[in-house]
C-alpha positions in Angstrom: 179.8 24.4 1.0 177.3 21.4 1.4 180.1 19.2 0.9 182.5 20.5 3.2 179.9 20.5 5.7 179.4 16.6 4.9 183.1 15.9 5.4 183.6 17.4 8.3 180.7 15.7 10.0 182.0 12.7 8.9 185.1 13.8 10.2 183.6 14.0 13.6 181.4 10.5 12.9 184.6 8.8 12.2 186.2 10.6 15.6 183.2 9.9 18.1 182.7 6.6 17.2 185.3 4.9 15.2 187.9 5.4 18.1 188.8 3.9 21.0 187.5 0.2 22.3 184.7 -1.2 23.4 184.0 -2.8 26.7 181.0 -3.8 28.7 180.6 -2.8 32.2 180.1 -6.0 34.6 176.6 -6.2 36.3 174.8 -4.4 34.1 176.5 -5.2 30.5 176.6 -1.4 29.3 178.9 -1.2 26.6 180.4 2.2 26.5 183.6 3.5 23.9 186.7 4.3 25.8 189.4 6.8 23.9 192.0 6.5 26.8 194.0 3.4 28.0 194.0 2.0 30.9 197.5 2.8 31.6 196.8 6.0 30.6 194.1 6.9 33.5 196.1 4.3 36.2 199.2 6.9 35.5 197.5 9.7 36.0 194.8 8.7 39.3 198.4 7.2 41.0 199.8 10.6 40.9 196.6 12.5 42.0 196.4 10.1 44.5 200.1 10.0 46.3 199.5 13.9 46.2 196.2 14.4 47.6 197.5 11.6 50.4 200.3 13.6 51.4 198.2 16.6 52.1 195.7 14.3 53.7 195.6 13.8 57.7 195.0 10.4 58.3 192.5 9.6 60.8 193.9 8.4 64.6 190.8 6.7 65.6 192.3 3.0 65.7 188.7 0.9 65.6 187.1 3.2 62.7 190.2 2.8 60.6 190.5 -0.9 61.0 186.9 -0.9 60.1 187.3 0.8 57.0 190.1 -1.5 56.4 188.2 -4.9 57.0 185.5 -3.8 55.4 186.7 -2.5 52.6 189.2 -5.8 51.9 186.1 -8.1 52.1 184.5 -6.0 49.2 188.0 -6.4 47.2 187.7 -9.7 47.5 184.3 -10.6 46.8 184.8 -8.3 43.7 187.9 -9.6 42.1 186.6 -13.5 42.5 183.7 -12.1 40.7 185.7 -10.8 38.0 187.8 -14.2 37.5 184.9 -16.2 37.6 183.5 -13.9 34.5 186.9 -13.8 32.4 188.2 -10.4 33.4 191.0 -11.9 35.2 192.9 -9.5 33.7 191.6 -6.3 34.8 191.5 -7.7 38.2 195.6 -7.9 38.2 195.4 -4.1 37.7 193.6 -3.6 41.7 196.3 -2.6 44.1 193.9 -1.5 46.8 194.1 0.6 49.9 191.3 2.2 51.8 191.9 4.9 53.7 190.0 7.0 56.9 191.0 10.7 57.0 190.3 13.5 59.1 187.2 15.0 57.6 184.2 16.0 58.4 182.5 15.9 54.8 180.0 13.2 54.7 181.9 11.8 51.2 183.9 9.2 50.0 185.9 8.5 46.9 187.4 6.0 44.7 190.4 6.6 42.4 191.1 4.0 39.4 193.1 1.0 40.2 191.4 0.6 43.6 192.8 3.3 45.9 189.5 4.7 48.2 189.5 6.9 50.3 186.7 7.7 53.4 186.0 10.7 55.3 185.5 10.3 58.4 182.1 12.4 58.7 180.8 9.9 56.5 180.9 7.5 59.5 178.3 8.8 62.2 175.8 8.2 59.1 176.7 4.9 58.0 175.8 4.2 61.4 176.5 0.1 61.1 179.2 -2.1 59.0 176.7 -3.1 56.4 175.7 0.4 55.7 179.7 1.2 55.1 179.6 -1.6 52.9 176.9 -0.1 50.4 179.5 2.9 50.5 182.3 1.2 50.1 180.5 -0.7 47.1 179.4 2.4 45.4 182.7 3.4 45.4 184.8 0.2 43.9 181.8 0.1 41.4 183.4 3.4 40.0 186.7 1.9 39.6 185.4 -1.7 38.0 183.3 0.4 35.6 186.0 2.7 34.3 183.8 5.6 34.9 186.8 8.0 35.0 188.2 6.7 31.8 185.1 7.1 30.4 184.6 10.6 31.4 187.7 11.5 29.7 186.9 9.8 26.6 183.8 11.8 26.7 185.4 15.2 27.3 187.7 14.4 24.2 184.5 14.0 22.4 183.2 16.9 23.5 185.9 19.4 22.9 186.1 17.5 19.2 183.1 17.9 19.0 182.8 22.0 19.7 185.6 22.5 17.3 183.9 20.9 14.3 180.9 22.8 15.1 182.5 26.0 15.3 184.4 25.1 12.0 181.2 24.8 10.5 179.6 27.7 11.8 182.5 29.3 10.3 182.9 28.1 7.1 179.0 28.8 6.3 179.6 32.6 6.5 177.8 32.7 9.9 178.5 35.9 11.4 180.5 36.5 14.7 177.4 37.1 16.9 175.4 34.1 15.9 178.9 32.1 15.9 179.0 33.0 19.9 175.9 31.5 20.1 176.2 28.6 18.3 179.0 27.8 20.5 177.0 29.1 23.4 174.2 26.5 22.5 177.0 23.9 21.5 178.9 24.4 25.3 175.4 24.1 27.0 173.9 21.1 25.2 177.4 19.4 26.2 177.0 20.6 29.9 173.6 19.2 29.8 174.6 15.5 28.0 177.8 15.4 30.3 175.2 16.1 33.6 173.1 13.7 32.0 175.8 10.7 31.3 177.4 11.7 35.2 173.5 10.6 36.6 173.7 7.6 35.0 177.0 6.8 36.1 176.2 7.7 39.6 172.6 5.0 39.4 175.1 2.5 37.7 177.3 2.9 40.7 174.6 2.8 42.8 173.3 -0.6 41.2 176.8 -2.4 40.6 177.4 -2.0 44.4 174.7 -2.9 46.0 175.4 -6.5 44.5 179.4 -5.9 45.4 178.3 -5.5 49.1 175.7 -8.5 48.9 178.6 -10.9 47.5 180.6 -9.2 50.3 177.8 -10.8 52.9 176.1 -7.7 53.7 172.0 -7.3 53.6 171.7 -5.4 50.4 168.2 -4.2 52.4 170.2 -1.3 54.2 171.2 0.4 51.3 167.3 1.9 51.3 167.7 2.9 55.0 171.2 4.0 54.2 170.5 6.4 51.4 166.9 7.5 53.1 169.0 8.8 56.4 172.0 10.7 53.2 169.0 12.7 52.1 168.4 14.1 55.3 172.2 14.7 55.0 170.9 17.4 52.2 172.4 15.5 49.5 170.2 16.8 47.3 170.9 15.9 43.6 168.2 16.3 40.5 167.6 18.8 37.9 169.0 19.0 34.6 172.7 20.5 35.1 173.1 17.8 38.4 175.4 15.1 38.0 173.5 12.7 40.6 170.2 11.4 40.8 167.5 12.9 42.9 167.3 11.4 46.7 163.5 10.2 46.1 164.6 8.5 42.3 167.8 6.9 43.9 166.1 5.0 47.0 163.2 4.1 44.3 165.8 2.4 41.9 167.5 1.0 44.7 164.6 -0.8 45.9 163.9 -2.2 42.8 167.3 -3.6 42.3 167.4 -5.3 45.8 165.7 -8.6 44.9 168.4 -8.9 41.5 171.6 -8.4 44.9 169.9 -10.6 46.6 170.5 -13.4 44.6 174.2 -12.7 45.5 173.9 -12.6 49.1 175.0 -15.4 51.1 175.2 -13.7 55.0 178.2 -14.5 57.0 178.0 -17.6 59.0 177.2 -17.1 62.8 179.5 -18.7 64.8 178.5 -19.5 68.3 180.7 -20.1 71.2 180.3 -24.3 72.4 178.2 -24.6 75.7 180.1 -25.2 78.2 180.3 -28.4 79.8 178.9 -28.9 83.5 180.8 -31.7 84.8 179.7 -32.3 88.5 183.0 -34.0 90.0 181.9 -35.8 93.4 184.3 -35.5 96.4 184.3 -38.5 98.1 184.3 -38.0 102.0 186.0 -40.3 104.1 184.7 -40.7 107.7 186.9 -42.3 110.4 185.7 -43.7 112.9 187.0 -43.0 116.3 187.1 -46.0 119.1 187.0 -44.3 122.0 188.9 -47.1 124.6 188.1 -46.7 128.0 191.1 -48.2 130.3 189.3 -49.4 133.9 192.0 -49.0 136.7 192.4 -52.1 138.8 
């Protein structure tokens, strides 16, 4: 019985770690074990995203759209010279991006793989200001250059792997069917809780990538603390064991530390001022004839 018990977990060792590739997210040189392509997850996030788009009402607000637009293209940008300057040339090819306003009044915004992003438009009246979209906007791409979503696949592979092996286990060592419910019970919990865990630290590493995105973008990575001080009196809430984001108080706290590392990137925008005007005082030249007055004396 001991044996079998060995060779399954090495069964599972083998499947948890031995699979998939390694990569390193940018920024913050995470490495993390991906099980899925990323033709695989590019398949799947362009289908999502063509359906959820035809459901979608698009906003009609001209100015706010092109401003999600500019600001949005600026961030691609900045990002994808980043990633050519720092040999990933390669998955920069794989961007095709389009951001999106749409009728909404959540105070969200999302980022599929491969670059499509989409904003609500209740996320606007607290943005406030350009710079603050930018932090959002960041956020969001930092998702996609991360392969967060192929990494949360990967994981719930492991996971379910993971649950089976246990319950083989369980099942093999005569366990009986009440303590086998909860070993899966305990197994299904502890996953929910590493999952919530792994999503919090995806969300932070998010949070961190693109406040550097928006300060190579020329935005004032400073506003992010304003930014995310005015979501919490959104109600964003977040925290606790089984959330998958950050408290409000730890996120403004990690963001201020990580303001002086963006500002390094952040080269703001050039002001361009309009040329004074030159005052050229022409003088008009008046000419003044003289009338002879001739008096003719009769004779």
């Amino acid at each position: 019985m001991k044996s079998l018990k060995l060779f399954l977990l090495s069964v599972v060792a083998t499947l948890l770690v031995g699979c998939g590739t390694t990569s390193y997210v940018p920024i913050t040189g995470r490495s993390q074990n991906l099980l899925v392509s990323d033709e695989q997850v590019l398949s799947l996030s362009t289908q999502q995203y063509q359906e959820y788009m035809q459901t979608a009402k698009t906003s009609t607000n001209a100015a706010n759209t092109e401003l999600v637009k500019r600001v949005g293209q600026k961030l691609a940008t900045a990002v994808v010279s980043y990633l050519n300057q720092n040999g990933l040339g390669a998955d920069a090819q794989k961007y095709a991006w389009e951001f999106n306003l749409v009728q909404d009044n959540q105070v969200n915004a999302f980022c599929m793989p491969g670059g499509k992003i989409v904003v609500y438009e209740g996320l606007l009246p607290v943005t406030k200001d350009e710079a603050s979209l930018a932090i959002v906007l960041g956020h969001e791409i930092a998702h996609a250059v991360a392969k967060h979503s192929a990494e949360r696949l990967s994981n719930a592979y492991k996971s379910q792997y993971g649950a089976q092996i246990v319950g083989m286990v369980a099942q093999q060592a005569g366990l009986s069917s009440g303590t086998q419910q909860l070993v899966a019970l305990g197994t299904s919990l502890g996953s929910k809780l590493w999952t919530s865990g792994f999503s919090r630290k995806q969300e932070s590493e998010a949070d961190h990538m693109g406040l550097v995105f928006a300060a190579m973008a020329g935005y004032d990575p400073n506003v992010a603390v304003t930014f995310w001080q005015r979501m919490a009196q959104q109600g964003s809430g977040g925290g606790g064991l089984f959330s998958d984001h950050p408290s409000d108080a730890k996120r403004v706290k990690d963001i201020q530390g990580w303001v002086p590392e963006a500002l390094k990137y952040y080269k703001p925008a050039p002001v361009v001022t309009a040329a004074p005007k030159s005052t050229t005082t022409t003088k008009r030249t008046t000419t003044v004839k003289k009338k002879t007055n001739k008096t003719s004396k009769k004779r």
